[in-house]
C-alpha positions in Angstrom: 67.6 114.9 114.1 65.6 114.2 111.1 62.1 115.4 111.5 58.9 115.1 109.8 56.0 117.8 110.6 52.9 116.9 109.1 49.7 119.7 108.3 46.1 118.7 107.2 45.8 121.4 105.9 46.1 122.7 102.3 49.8 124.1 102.5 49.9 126.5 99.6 46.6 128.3 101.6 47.8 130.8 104.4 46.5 129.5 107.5 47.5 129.8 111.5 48.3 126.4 111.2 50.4 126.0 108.5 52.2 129.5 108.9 53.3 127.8 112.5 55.0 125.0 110.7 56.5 127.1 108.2 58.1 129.1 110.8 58.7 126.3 113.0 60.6 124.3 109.7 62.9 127.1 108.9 64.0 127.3 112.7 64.8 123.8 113.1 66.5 123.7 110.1 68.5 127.0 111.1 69.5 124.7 114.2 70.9 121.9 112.0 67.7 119.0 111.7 66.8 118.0 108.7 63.3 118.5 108.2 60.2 117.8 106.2 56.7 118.8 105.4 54.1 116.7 104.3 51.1 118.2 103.4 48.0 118.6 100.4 48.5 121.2 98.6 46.3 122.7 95.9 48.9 124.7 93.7 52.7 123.7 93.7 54.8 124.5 97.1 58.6 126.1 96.1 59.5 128.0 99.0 60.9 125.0 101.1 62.5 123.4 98.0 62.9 119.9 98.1 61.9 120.0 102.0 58.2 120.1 100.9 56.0 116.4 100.3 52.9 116.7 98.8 50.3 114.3 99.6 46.9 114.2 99.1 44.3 116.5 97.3 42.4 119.3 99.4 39.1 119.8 99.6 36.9 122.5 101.0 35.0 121.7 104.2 33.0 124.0 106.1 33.6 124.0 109.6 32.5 126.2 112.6 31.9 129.4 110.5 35.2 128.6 108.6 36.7 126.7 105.7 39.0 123.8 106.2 41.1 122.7 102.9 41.8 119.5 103.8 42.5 115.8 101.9 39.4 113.4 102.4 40.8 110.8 100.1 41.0 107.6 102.3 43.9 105.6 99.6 47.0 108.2 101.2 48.4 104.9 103.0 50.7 104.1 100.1 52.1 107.6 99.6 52.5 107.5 103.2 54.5 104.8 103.2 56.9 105.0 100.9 57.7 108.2 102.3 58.5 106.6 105.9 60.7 104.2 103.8 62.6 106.8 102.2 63.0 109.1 104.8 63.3 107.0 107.8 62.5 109.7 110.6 63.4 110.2 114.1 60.4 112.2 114.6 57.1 112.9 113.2 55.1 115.9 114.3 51.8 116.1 113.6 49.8 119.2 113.5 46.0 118.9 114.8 46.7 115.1 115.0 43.5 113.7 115.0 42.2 115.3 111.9 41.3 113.6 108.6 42.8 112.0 106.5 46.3 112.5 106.1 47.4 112.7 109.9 45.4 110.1 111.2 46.7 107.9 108.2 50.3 108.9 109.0 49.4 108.1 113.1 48.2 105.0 112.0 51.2 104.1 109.7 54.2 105.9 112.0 56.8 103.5 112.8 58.6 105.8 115.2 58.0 108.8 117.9 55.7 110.6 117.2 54.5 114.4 118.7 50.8 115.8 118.0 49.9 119.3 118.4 46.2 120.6 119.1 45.4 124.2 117.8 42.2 124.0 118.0 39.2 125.1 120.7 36.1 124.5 118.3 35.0 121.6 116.5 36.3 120.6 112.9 35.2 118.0 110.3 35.4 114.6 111.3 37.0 116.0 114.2 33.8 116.2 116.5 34.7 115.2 119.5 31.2 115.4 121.3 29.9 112.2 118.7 30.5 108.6 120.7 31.0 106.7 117.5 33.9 109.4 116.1 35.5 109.9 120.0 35.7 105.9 120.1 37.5 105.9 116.7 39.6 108.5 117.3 40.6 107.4 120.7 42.8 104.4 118.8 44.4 106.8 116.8 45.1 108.9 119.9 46.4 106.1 122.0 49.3 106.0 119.2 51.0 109.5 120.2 53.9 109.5 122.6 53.6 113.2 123.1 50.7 115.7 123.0 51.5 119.4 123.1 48.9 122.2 123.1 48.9 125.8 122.0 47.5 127.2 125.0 45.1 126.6 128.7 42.2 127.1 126.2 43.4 124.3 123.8 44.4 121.8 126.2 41.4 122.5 128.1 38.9 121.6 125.1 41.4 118.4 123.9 41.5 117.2 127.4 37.6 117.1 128.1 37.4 114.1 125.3 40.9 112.9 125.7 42.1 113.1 129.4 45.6 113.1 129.8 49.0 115.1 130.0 49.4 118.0 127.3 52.7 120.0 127.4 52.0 124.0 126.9 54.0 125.3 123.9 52.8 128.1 122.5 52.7 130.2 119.0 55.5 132.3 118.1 55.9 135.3 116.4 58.6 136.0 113.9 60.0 139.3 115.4 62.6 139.6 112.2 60.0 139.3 110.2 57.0 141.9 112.4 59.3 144.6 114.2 58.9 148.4 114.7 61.3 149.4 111.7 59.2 148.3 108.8 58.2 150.9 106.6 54.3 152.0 106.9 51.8 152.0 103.6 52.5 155.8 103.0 48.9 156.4 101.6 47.9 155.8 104.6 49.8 157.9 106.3 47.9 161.5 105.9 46.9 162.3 109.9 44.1 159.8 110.4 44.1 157.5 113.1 44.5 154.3 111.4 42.0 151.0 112.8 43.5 148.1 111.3 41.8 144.7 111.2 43.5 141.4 110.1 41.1 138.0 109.4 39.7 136.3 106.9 36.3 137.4 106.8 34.4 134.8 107.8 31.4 135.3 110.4 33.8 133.5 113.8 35.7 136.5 113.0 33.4 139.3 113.9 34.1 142.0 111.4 30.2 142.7 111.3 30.6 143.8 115.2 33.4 146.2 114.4 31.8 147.5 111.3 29.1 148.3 113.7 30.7 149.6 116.2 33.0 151.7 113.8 30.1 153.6 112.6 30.3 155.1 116.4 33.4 155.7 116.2 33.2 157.5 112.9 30.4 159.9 114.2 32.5 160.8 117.6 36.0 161.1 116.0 35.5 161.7 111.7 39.6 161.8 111.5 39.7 158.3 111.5 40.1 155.2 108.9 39.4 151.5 108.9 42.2 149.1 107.3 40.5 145.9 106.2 43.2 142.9 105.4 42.4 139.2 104.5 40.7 137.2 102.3 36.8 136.1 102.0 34.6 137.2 99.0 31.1 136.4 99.6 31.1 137.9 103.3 33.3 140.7 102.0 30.7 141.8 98.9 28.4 141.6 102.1 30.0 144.3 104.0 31.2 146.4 101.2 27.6 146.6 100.7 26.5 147.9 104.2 29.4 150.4 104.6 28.1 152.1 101.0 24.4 151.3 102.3 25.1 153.1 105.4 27.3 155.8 103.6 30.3 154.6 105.8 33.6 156.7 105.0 36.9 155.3 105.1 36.4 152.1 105.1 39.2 150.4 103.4 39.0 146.7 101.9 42.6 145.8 100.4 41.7 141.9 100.9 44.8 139.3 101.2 48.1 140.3 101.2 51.4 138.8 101.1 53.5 137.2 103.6 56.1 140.0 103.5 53.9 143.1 103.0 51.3 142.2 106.1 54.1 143.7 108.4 53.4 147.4 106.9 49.5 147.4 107.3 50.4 146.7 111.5 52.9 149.4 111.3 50.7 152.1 109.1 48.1 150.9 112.2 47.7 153.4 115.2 45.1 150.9 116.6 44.9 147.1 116.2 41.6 145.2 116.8 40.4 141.8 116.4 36.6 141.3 117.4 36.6 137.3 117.1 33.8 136.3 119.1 35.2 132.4 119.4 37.1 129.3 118.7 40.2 131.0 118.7 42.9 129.1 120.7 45.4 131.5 120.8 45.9 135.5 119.3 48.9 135.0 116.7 47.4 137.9 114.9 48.1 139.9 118.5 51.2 138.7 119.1 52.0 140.2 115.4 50.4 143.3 116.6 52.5 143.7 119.4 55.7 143.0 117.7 55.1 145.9 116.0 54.3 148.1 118.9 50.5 148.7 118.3 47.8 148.6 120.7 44.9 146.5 120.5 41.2 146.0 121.3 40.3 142.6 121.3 37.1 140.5 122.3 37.8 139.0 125.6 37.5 135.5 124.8 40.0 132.8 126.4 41.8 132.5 123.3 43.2 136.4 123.3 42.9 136.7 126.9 45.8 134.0 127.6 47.9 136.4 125.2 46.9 139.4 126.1 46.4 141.4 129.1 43.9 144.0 130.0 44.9 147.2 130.6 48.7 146.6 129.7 48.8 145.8 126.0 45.6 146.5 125.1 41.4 146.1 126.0 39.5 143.8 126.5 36.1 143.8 125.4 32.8 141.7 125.7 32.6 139.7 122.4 29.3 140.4 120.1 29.4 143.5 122.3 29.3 146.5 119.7 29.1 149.5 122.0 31.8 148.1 123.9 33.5 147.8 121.3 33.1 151.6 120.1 33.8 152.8 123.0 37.4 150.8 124.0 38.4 151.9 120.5 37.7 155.9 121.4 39.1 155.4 124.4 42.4 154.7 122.8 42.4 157.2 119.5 41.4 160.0 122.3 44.6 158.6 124.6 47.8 158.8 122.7 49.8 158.3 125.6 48.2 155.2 126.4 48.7 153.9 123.1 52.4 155.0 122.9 52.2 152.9 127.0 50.5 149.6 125.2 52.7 149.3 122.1 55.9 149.2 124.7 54.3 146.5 126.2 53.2 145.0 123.6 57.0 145.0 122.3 58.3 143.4 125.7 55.5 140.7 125.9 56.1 139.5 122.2 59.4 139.1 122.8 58.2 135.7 124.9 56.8 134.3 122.2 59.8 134.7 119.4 60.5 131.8 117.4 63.9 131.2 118.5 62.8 130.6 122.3 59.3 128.8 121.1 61.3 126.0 118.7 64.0 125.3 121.4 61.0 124.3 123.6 59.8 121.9 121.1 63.0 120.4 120.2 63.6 120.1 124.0 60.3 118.4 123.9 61.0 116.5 120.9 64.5 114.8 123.1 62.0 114.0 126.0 60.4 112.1 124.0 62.9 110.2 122.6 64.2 109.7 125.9 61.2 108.1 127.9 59.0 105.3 127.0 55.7 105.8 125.4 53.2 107.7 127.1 50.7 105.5 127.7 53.1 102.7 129.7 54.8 105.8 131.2 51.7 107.2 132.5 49.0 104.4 132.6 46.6 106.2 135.1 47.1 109.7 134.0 44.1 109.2 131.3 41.5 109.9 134.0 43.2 112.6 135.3 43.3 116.2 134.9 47.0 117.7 135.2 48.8 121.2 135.1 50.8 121.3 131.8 54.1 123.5 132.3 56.0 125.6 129.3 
């Protein structure tokens, strides 16, 4: 099957979004399809070869206390094109489908099946769905997909309140290869100190301020303890770097991005995992990562992390914004080390549902389906005002 999956997002920037397509690319390919990605991309793409089309120039947007990089040029159409003509796919599989420009030009231009995915449970540029004038628009281009697949309940659940209709539950994987037990830890961290680790960009939906907060708690009730700080941001960054010194704040660790291949030893160096997002998160790839390196977690109980994680089994569960909660989940768990030897076993068995191998069978399963019945909308012509259980 030749396939074409398609990102809005700027490809050579790490992102949920485009990290699901990498991995989702180099299983399909491992199963025989030949695939592409078409994406903007601000610096030259080499890992996927010549499996990588560039189209379009990104742009930052702000959007829903984040950054999107994404192309806003509206003259893609010709690009577009000649790449349908060249390639002539059996499939085109488009990530947040309704986002500008490059998707909804390639939805408009497609001349054969085509599969959208929604990540998303916030709002995103030119993506607002709660405007009449842009749901009316993007209705036509929505009319035009012959399958619709969400990440999660929480996904489907925000897509289908605009856009009533069937939406088959795929989820995220994780790459359990790649984030397994038997990576080797940072050894400098490695000294006796119970290890917090967070994972984000630093940007405000990600509540980093709560757990700095709630870390200075933790701090005064166990001192033998260190928080790991990975991702990128700068101005939010210089921010808390500021406060910890302000608030003379020990062990407070800002290593800012990494790479790919060495994120795997920050989880494993990690006694505890926590993510303190307090929204717009569709589904918990970072705790699924957690988890496939047998760490426990404290996570904000928003639907996002909650359809991924359970309380009490692979981790907490805690208010979000709730900064004594917060605290006191995480000494809980350095105080327990039973428990957290009990949740990183779980952890290891629940991640194992999500691996790559069993997520990309379902969408190639899902990509034959498609192929096989007529287009949605003829298939289905009442389901539109109808709210249906999506199944795996």
């Amino acid at each position: 099957m030749k396939i074409a999956l398609v990102s809005p997002y700027d490809f050579s920037f790490p992102g949920g979004v485009c990290n699901h397509i990498s991995c989702l690319e180099r299983r399909l390919t491992e199963m025989g399809h030949l695939v592409k990605v078409i994406a903007p991309a601000s610096r030259a793409v080499t890992s996927f070869e010549n499996r990588f089309i560039p189209i379009g120039k990104p742009r930052p947007v702000p959007a829903s206390g984040s950054i999107c990089r994404v192309t806003i040029s509206p003259w893609l159409s010709s690009q577009i094109k000649a790449v349908f003509d060249a390639e002539k796919f059996d499939i085109v599989h488009l990530h947040e489908p309704l986002m500008p420009m490059l998707c909804t030009t390639v939805l408009r231009l497609s001349n054969t099946a085509t599969v959208g995915t929604f990540h998303a449970t916030g709002g995103r540029p030119g993506y607002d769905f709660g405007k009449p004038l842009t749901t009316i628009l993007l209705k036509k281009w929505f009319r035009r997909l012959h399958g619709k697949i969400a990440v999660s309940p929480p996904a489907q659940d925000f897509v289908h309140h605009y856009f009533p209709g069937y939406y088959n539950i795929i989820p995220n994987g994780v790459d359990l290869d790649h984030f397994s037990p038997g990576v080797s830890p940072i050894e400098e961290f490695c000294d006796g100190k119970i290890n917090i680790l967070f994972v984000g960009r630093l940007e405000s939906r990600k509540g980093f301020n709560y757990l700095l907060d709630a870390y200075q708690v933790v701090k005064r009730e166990v001192p033998n303890c260190r928080l790991i700080v990975v991702g990128p941001g700068t101005r939010l960054r210089h921010r808390y770097e500021k406060r910890a010194r302000r608030r003379k704040q020990e062990d407070v660790i800002f290593i800012g991005p990494v790479s790919y291949a060495e994120l795997p030893r920050y989880y494993k160096t990690a006694d505890i995992y926590c993510s303190p997002a307090t929204g717009a998160e569709s589904f918990g790839v970072v705790l699924l990562e957690a988890m496939a390196t047998g760490k426990p977690i404290v996570a904000s109980n928003i639907s996002g992390y909650a359809s991924v994680l359970n309380h009490g089994a692979e981790g907490l569960l805690v208010p979000p914004r709730d900064r004594q909660a917060l605290a006191q989940a995480l000494i809980t768990l350095i105080g327990d080390a039973p428990l957290r030897q009990q949740m990183g076993e779980r952890g290891l068995v629940t991640a194992a549902d999500y691996s790559w191998e069993r997520v990309s069978r379902q969408v190639y399963n899902y990509y034959v389906r498609v192929l096989k019945e007529p287009p949605w909308e003829k298939q289905f012509p009442a389901i539109e005002a109808m709210s249906l259980t999506s199944s795996k």
